[in-house]
ROLO-960054 format. One line per field, with one value per residue (C-alpha): residue number from 1; residue in three letters; chain; x negated, y negated, z negated. Coordinates in pm, whole numbers, always signed. Layout:
// residues N
resi c(NUM_...) $
resn c(ALA_...) $
chain c(A_...) $
X c(X_...) $
Y c(Y_...) $
Z c(Z_...) $
***
This chain:
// residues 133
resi c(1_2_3_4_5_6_7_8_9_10_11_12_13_14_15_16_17_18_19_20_21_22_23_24_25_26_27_28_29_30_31_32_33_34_35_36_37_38_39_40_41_42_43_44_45_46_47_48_49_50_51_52_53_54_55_56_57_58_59_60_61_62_63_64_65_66_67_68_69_70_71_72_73_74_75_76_77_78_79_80_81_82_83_84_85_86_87_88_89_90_91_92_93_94_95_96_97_98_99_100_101_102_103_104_105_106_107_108_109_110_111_112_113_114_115_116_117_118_119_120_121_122_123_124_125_126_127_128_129_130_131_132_133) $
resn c(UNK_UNK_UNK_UNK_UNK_UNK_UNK_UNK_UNK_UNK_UNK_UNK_UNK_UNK_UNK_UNK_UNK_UNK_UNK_UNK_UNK_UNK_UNK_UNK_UNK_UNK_UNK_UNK_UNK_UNK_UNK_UNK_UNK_UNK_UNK_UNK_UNK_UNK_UNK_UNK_UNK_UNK_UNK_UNK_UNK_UNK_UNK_UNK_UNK_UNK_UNK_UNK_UNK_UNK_UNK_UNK_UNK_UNK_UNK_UNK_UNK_UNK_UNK_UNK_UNK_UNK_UNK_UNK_UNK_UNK_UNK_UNK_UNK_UNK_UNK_UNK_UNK_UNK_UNK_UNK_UNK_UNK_UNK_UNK_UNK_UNK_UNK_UNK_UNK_UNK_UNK_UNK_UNK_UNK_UNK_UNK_UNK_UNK_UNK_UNK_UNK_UNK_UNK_UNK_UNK_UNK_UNK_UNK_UNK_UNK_UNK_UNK_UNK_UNK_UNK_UNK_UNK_UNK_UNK_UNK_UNK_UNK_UNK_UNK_UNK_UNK_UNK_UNK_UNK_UNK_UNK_UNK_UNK) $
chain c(A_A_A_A_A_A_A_A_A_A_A_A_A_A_A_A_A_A_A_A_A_A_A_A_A_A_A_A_A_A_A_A_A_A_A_A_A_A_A_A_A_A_A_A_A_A_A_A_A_A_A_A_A_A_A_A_A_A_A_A_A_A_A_A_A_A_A_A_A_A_A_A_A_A_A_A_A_A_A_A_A_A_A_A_A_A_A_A_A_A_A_A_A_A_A_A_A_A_A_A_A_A_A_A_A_A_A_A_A_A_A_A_A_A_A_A_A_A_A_A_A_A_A_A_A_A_A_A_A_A_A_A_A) $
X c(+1281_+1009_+1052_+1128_+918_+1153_+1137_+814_+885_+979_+1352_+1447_+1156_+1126_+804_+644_+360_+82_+171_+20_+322_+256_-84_+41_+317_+27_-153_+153_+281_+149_+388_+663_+904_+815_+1087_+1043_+1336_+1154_+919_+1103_+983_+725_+586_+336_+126_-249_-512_-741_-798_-696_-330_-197_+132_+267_+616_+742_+887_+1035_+875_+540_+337_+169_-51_-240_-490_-390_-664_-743_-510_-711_-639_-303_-149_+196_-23_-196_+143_+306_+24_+34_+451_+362_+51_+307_+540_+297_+198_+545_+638_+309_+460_+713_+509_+407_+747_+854_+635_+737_+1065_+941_+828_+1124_+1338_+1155_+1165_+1560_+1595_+1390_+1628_+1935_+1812_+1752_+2087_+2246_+2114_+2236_+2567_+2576_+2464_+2698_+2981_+2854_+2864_+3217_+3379_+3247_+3368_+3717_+3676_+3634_+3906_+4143_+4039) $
Y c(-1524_-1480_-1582_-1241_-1158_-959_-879_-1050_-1387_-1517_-1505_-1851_-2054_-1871_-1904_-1648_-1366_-1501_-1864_-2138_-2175_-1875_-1947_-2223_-2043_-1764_-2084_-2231_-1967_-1652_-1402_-1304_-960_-784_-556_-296_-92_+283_+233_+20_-279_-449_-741_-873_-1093_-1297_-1317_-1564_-1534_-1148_-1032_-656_-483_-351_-101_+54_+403_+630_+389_+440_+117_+158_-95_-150_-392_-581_-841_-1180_-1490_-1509_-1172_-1086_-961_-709_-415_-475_-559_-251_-15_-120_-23_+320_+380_+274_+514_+791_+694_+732_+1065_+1255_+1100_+1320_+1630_+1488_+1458_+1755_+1991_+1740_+1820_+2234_+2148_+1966_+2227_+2462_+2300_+2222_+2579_+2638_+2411_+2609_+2918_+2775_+2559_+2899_+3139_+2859_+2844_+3192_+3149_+2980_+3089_+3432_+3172_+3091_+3430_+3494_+3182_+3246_+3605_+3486_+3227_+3501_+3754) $
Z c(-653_-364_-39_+207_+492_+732_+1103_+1173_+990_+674_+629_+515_+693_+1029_+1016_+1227_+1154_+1296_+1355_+1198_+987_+882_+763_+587_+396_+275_+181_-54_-190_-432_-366_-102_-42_+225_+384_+668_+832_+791_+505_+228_+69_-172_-339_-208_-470_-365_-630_-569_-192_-173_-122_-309_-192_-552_-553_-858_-802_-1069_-1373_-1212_-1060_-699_-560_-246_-141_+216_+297_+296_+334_+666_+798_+687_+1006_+1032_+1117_+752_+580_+772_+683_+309_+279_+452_+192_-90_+50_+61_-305_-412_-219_-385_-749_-824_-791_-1185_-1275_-1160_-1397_-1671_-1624_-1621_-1982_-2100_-1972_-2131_-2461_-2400_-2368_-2686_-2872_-2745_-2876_-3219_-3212_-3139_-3408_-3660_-3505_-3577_-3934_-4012_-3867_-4109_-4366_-4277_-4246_-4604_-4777_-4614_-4741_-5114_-5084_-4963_-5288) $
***
């Protein structure tokens, strides 16, 4: 489980945004949580030397790049959880004509499902008819 990055500091270090304990812990470690108060949160994950803020949202991945180990500052790591946010607000726009076409074909399956109710509930009233004769 990665280490969380709350408040301005890491949550179970204290090390501070900025501080050189905070340049070591980019340094150690390949991934931490980051978690703002208005925005949400997201993984952050460093690839080589380079750092990418990922979020999933509605089965859909988002990723942003941050910066460098060097330059990772809040204002980068804040910016990135509002761009995710934006990324995932403009999303369901997609899903929402998907579901236009699966409603559409939902309703095309209740129109069939109903003419063959009525089929054979015909089918019904005759048997009974010849069973009564």
């Amino acid at each position: 489980m990665p280490l969380v990055v709350r408040d301005g500091k890491v949550v179970d270090t204290g090390a501070i945004i900025g501080s050189p304990a905070w340049e070591s812990f980019l340094r150690e470690n390949s991934s931490f949580r980051y978690e703002t108060a208005n925005h949400g949160g997201y993984t952050a994950t460093k690839q080589n030397d380079y750092w990418y803020a990922s979020r999933k949202h509605q089965g859909k991945l988002h990723r942003k790049y941050i910066g460098t180990t060097s330059e990772l500052n809040i204002n980068q790591l804040d910016a990135a959880a509002i761009a995710l946010s934006k990324m995932a607000e403009q999303a369901p726009a997609k899903d929402k004509k998907q579901a236009v076409v699966n409603n559409h074909e939902l309703q095309k399956q209740v129109t069939y499902l109903t003419e063959q109710v009525a089929a054979l509930k015909e089918e019904l009233a005759d048997l009974r008819g010849k069973l009564a004769a």
